[in-house]
N, C-alpha and C positions, 0 to 999 in steps of 0.2 A: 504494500500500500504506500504509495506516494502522496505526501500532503505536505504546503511548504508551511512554514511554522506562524504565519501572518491568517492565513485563513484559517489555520488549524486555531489560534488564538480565539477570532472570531467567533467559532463554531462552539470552543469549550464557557466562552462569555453569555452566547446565547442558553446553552445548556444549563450551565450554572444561576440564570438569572433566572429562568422558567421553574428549574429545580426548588429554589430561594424564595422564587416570588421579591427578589431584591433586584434592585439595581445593580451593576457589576462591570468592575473594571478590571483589563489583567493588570494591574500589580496591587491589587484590595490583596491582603491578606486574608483569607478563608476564614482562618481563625479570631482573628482579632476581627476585623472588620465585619464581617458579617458574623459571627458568634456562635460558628461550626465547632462543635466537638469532635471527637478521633470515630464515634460511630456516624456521624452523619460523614465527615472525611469517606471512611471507609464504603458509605453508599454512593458517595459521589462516583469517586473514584470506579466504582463497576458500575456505573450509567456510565461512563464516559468508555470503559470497555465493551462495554455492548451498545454505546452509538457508532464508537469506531470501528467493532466486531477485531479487537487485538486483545489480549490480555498482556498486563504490564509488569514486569516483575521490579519487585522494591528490592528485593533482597541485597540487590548488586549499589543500591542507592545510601554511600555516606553521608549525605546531610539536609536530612529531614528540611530545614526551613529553606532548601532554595525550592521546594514543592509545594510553599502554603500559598503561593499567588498562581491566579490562572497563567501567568508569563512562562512562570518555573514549570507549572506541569506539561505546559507546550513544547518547552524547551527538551522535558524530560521524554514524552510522550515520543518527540520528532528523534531525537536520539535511539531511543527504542529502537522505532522504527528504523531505523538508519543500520543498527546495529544486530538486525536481523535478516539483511540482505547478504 
């Protein structure tokens, strides 16, 4: 799957704003800004895997806070991606 990281942005803003019912920007912080805890994180996070239809693995990911803005997860999501070609 090819997606460049500007629409992919786009697409994770809309999701996350619908998701929210909030307004949403990529660099809000998830946590702080809109007032997501680690089980709602965790629901996002597999809406965004089954809008994309990828599954994402954290495991390999050292530093939890560059993932709490929709940028960071784009960034992480596109990399994924990237790294499974």
């Amino acid at each position: 799957m090819e997606i460049d990281e500007t629409s992919l942005q786009q697409r994770l803003i809309s999701l996350v704003s619908i998701w929210t019912k909030l307004p949403v920007e990529d660099d809000l912080d998830l946590f702080f800004d809109l007032g997501l805890d680690s089980l709602h994180y965790a629901e996002l996070i597999s809406k965004i895997e089954n809008d994309l239809g990828v599954e994402l693995d954290f495991s390999s990911l050292n530093n939890w806070e560059s993932v709490r803005t929709i940028s960071g997860i784009a960034e992480f999501v596109s990399s994924s991606l990237r790294n499974r070609k």
